[in-house]
mmCIF file of the N, C-alpha and C atoms, coordinates in Angstrom:
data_MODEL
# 
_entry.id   MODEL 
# 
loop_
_atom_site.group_PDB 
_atom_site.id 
_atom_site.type_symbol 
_atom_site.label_atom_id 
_atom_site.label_alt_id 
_atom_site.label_comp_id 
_atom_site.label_asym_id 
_atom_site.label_entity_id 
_atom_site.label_seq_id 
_atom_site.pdbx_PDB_ins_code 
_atom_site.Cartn_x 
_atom_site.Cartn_y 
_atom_site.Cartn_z 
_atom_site.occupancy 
_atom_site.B_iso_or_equiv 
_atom_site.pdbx_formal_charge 
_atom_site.auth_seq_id 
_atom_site.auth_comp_id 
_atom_site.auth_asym_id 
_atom_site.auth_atom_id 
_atom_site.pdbx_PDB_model_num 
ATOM 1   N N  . UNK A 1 1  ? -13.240 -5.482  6.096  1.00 0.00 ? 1  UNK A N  1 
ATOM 2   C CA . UNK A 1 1  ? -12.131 -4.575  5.921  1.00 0.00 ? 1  UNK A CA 1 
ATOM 3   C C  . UNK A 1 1  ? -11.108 -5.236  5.015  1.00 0.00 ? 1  UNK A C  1 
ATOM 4   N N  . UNK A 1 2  ? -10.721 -4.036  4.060  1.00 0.00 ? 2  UNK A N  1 
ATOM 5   C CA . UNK A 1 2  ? -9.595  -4.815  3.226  1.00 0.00 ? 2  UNK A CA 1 
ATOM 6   C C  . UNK A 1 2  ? -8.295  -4.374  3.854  1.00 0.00 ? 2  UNK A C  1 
ATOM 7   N N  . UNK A 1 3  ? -7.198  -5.109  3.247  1.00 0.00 ? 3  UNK A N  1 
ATOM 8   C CA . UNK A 1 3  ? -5.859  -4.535  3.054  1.00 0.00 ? 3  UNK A CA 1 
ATOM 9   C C  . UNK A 1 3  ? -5.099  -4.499  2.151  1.00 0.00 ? 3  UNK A C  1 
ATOM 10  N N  . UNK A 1 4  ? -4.480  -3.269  1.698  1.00 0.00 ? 4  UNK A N  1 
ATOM 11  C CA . UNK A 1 4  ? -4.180  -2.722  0.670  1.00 0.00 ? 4  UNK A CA 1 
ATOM 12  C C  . UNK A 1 4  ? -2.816  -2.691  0.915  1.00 0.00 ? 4  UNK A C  1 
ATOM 13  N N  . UNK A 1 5  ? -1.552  -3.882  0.118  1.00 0.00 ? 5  UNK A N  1 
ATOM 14  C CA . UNK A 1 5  ? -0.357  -4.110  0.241  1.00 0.00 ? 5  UNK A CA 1 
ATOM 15  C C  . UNK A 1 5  ? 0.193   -3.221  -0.944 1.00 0.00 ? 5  UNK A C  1 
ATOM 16  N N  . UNK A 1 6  ? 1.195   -2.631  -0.733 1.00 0.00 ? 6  UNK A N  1 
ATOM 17  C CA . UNK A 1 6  ? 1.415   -2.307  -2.064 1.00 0.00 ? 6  UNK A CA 1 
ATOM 18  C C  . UNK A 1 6  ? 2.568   -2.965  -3.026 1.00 0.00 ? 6  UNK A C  1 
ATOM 19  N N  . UNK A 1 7  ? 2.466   -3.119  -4.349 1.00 0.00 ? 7  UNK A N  1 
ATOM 20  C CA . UNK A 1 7  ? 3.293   -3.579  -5.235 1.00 0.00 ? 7  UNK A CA 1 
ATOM 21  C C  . UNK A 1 7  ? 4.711   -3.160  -5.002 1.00 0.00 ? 7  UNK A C  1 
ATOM 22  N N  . UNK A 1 8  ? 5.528   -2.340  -4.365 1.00 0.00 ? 8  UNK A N  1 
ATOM 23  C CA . UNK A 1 8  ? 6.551   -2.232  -3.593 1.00 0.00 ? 8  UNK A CA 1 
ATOM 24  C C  . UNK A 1 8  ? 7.051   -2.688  -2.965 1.00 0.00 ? 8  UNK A C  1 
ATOM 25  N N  . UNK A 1 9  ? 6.369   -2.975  -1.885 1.00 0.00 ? 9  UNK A N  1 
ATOM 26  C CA . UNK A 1 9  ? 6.197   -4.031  -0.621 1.00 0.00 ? 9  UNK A CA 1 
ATOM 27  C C  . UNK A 1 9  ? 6.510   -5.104  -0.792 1.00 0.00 ? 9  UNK A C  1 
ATOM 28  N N  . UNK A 1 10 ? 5.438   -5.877  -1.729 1.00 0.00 ? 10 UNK A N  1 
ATOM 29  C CA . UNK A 1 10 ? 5.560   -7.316  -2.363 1.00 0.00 ? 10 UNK A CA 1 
ATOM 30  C C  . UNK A 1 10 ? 6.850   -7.335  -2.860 1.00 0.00 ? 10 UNK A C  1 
ATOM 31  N N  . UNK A 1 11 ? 6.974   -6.306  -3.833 1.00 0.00 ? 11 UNK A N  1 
ATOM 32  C CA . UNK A 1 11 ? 8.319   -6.674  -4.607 1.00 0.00 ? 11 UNK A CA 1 
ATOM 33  C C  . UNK A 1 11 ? 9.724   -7.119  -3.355 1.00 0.00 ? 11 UNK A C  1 
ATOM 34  N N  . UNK A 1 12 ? 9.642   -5.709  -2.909 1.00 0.00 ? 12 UNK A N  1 
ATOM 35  C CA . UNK A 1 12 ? 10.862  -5.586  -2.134 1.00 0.00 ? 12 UNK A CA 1 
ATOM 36  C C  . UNK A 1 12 ? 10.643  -6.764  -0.769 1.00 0.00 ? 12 UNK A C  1 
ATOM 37  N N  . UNK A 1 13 ? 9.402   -7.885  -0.684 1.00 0.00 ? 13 UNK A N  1 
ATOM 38  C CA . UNK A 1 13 ? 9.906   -9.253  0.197  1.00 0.00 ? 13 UNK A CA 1 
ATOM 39  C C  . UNK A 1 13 ? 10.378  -10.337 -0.331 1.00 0.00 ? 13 UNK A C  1 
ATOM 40  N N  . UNK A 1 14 ? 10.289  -9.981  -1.498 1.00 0.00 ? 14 UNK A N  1 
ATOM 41  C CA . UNK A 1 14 ? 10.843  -11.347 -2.319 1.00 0.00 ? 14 UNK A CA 1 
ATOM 42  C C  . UNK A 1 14 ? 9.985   -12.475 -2.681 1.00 0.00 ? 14 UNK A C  1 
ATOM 43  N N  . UNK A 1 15 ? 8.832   -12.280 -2.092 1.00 0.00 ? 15 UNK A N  1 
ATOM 44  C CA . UNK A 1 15 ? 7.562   -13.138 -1.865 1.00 0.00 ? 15 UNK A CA 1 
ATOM 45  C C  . UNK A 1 15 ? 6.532   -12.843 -3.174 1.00 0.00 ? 15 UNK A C  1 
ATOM 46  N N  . UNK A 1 16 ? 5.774   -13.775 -3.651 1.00 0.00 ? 16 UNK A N  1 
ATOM 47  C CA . UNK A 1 16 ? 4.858   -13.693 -4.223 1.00 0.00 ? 16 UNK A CA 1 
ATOM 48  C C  . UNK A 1 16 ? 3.354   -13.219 -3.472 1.00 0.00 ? 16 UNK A C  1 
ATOM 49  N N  . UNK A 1 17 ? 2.229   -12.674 -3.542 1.00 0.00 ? 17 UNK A N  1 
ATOM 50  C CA . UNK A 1 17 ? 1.290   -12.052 -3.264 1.00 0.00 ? 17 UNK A CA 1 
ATOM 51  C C  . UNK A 1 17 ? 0.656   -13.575 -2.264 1.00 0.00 ? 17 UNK A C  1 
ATOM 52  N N  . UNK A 1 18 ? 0.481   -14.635 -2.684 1.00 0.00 ? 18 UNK A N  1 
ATOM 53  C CA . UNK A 1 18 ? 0.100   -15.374 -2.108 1.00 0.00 ? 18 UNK A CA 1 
ATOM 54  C C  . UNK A 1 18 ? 1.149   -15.774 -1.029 1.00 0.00 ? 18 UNK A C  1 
ATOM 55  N N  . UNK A 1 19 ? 1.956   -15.955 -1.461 1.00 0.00 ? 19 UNK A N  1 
ATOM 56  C CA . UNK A 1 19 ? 3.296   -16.268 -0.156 1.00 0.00 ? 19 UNK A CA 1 
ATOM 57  C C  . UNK A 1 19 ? 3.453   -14.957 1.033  1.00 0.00 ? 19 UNK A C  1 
ATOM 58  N N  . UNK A 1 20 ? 3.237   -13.579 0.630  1.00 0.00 ? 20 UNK A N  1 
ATOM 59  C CA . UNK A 1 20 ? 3.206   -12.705 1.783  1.00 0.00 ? 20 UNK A CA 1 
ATOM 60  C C  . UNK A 1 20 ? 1.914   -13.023 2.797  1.00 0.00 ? 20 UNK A C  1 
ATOM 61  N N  . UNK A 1 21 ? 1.130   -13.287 1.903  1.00 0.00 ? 21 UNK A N  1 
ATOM 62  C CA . UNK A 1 21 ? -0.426  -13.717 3.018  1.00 0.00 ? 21 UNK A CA 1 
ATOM 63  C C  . UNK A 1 21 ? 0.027   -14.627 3.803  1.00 0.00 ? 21 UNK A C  1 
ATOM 64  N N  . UNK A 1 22 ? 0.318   -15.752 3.017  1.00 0.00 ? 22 UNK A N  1 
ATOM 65  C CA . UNK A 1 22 ? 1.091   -16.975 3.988  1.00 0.00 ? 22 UNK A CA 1 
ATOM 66  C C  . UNK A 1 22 ? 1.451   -16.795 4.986  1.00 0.00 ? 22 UNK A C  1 
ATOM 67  N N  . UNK A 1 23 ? 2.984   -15.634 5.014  1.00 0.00 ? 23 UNK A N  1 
ATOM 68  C CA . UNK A 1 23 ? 3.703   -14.847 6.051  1.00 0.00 ? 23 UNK A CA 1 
ATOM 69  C C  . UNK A 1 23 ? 2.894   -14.486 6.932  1.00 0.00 ? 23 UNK A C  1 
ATOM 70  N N  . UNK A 1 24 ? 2.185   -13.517 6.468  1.00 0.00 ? 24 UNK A N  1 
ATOM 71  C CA . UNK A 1 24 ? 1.014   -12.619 7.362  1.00 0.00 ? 24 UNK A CA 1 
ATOM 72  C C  . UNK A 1 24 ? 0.897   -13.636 8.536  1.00 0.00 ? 24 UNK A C  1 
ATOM 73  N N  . UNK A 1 25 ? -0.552  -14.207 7.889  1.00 0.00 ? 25 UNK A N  1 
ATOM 74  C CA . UNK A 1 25 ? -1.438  -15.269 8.495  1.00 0.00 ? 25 UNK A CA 1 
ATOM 75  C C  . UNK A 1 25 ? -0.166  -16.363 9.602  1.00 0.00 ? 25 UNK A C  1 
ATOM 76  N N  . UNK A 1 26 ? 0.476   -16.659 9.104  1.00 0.00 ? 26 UNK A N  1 
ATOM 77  C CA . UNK A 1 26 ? 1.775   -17.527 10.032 1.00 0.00 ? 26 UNK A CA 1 
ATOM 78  C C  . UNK A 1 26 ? 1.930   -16.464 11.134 1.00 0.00 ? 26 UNK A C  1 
ATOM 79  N N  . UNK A 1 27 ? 2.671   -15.470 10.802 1.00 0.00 ? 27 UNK A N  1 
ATOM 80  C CA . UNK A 1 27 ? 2.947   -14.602 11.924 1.00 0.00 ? 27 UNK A CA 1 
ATOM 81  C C  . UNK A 1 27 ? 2.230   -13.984 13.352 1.00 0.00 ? 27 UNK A C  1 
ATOM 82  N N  . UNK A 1 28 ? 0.716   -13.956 12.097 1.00 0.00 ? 28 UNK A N  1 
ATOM 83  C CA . UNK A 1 28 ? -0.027  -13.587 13.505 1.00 0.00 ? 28 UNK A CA 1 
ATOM 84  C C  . UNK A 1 28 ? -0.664  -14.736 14.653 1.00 0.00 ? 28 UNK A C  1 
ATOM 85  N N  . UNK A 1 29 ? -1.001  -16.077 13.744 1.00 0.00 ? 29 UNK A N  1 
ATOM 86  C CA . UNK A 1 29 ? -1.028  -17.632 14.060 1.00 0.00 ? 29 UNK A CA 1 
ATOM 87  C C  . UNK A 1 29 ? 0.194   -17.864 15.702 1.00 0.00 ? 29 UNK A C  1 
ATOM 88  N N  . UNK A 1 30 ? 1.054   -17.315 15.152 1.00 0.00 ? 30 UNK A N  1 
ATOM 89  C CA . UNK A 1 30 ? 2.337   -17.779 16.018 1.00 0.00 ? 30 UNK A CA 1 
ATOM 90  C C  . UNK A 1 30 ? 2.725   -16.657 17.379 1.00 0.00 ? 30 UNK A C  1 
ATOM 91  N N  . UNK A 1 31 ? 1.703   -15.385 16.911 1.00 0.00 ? 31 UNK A N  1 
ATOM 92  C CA . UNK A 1 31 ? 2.083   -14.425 17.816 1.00 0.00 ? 31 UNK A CA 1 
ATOM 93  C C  . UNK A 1 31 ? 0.835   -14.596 18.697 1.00 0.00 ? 31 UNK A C  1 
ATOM 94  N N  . UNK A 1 32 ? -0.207  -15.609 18.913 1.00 0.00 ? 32 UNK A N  1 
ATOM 95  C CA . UNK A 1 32 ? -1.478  -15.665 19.738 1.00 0.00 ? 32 UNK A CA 1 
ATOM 96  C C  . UNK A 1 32 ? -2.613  -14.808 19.374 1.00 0.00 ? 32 UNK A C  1 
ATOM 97  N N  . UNK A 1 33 ? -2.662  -14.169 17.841 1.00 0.00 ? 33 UNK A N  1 
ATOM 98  C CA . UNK A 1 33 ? -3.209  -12.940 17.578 1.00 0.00 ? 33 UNK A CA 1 
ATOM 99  C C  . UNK A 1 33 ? -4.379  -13.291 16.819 1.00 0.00 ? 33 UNK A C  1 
ATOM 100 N N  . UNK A 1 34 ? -4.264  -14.220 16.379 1.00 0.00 ? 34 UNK A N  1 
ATOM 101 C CA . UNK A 1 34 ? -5.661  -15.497 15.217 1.00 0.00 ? 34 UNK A CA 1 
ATOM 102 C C  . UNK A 1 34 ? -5.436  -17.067 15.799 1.00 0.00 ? 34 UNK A C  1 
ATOM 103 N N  . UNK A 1 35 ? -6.705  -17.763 15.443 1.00 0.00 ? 35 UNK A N  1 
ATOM 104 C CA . UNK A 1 35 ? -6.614  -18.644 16.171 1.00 0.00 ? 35 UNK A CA 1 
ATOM 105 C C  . UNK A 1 35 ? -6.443  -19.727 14.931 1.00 0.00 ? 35 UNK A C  1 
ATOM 106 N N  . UNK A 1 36 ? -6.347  -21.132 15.239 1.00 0.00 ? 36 UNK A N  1 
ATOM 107 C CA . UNK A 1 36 ? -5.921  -22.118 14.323 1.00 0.00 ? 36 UNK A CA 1 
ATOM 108 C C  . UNK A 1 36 ? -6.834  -22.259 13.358 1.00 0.00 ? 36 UNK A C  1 
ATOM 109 N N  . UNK A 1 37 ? -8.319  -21.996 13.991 1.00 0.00 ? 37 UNK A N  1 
ATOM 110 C CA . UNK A 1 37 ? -9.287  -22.078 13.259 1.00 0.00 ? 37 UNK A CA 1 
ATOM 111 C C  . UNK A 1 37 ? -9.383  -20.783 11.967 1.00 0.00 ? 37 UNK A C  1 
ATOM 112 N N  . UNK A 1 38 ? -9.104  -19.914 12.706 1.00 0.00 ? 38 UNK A N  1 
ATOM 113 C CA . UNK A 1 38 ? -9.420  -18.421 11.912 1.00 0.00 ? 38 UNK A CA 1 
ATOM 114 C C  . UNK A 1 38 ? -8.035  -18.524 10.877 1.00 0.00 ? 38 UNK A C  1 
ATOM 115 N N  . UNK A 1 39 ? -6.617  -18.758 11.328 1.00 0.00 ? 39 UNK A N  1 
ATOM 116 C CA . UNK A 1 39 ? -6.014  -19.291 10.222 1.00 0.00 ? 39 UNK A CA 1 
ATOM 117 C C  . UNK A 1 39 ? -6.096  -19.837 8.875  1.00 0.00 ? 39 UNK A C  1 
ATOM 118 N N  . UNK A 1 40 ? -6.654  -21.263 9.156  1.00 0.00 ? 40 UNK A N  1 
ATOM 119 C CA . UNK A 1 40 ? -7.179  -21.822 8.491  1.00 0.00 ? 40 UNK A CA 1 
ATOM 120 C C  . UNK A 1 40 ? -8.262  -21.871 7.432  1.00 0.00 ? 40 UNK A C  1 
ATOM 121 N N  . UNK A 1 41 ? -9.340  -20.819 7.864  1.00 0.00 ? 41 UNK A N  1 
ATOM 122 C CA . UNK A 1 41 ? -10.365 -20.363 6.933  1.00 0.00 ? 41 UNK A CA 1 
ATOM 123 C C  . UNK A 1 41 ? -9.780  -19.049 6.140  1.00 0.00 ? 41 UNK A C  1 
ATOM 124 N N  . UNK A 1 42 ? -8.716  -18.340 7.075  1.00 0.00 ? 42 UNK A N  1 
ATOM 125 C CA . UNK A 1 42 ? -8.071  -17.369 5.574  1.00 0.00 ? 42 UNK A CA 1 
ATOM 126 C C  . UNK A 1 42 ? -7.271  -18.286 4.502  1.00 0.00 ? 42 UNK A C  1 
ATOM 127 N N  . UNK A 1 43 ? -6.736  -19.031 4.968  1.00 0.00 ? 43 UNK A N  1 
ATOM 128 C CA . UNK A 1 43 ? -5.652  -19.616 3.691  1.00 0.00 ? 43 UNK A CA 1 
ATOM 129 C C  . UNK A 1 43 ? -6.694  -20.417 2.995  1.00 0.00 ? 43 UNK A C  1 
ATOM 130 N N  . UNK A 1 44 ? -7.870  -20.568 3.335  1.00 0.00 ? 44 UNK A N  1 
ATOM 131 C CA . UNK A 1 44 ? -8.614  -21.698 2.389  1.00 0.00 ? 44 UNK A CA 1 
ATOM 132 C C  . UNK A 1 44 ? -8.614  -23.334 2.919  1.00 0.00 ? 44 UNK A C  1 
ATOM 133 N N  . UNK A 1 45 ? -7.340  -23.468 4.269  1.00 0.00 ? 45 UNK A N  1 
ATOM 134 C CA . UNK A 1 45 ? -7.211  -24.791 4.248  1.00 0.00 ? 45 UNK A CA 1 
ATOM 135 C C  . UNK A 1 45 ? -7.899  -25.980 5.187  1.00 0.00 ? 45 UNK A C  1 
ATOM 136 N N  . UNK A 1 46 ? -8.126  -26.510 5.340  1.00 0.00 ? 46 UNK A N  1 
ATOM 137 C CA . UNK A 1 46 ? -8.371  -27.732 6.117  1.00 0.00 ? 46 UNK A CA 1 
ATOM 138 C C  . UNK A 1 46 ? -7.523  -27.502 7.736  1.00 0.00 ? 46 UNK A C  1 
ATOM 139 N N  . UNK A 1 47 ? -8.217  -27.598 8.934  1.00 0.00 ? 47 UNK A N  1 
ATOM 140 C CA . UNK A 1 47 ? -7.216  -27.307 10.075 1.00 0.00 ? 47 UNK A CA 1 
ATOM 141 C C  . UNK A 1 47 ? -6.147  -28.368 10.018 1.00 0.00 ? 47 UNK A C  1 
ATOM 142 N N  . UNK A 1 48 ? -6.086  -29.337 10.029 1.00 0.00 ? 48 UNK A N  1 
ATOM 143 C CA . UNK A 1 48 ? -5.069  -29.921 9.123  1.00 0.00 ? 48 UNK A CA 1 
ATOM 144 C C  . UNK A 1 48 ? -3.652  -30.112 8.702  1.00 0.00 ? 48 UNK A C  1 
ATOM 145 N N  . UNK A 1 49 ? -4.551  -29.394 7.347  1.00 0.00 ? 49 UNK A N  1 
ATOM 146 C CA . UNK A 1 49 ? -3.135  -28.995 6.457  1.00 0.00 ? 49 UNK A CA 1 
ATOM 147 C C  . UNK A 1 49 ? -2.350  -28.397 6.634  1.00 0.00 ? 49 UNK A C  1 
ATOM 148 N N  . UNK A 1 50 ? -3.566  -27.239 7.445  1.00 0.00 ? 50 UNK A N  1 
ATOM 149 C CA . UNK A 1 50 ? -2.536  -25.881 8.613  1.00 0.00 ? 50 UNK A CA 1 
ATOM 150 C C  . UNK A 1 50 ? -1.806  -26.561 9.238  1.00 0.00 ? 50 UNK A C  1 
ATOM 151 N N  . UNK A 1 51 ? -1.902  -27.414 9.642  1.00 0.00 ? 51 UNK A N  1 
ATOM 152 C CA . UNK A 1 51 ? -1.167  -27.640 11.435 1.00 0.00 ? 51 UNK A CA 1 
ATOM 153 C C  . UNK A 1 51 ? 0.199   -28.212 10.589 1.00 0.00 ? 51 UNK A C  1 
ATOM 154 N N  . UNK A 1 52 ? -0.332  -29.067 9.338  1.00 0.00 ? 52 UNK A N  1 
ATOM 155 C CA . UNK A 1 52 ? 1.339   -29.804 8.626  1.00 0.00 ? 52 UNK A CA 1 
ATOM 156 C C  . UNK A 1 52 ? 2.325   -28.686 7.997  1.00 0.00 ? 52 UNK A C  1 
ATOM 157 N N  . UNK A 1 53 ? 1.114   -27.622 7.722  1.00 0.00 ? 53 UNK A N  1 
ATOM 158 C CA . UNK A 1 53 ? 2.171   -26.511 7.310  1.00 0.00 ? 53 UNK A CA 1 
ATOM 159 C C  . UNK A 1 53 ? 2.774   -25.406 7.954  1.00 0.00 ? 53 UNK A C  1 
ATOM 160 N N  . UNK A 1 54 ? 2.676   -25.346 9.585  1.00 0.00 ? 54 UNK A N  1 
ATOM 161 C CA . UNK A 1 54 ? 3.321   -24.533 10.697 1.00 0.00 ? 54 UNK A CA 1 
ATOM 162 C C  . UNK A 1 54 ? 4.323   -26.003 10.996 1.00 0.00 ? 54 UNK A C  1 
# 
């Protein structure tokens, strides 16, 4: 399944397309909703890097 943000959206967070994912992925990370692991394989990173970057 995709998700379809729109160029509005983006604009009006102030965020770049990669930085709203960031958001995303953090938010749901922090709300018990994805796990550290599943985090981690959306951003691309190392569990890790995740953990230095929460």
């Amino acid at each position: 399944m995709s998700l379809v943000i729109s160029d509005e959206l983006v604009k009006a967070s102030g965020f770049s397309e990669n930085e709203l994912f960031l958001e995303i992925v953090l938010m749901l990370f922090q709300q018990d909703k994805i796990s550290l692991g599943k985090a981690s394989e959306l951003l691309g990173l190392h569990r890790m890097q995740f953990q230095n970057l929460c």
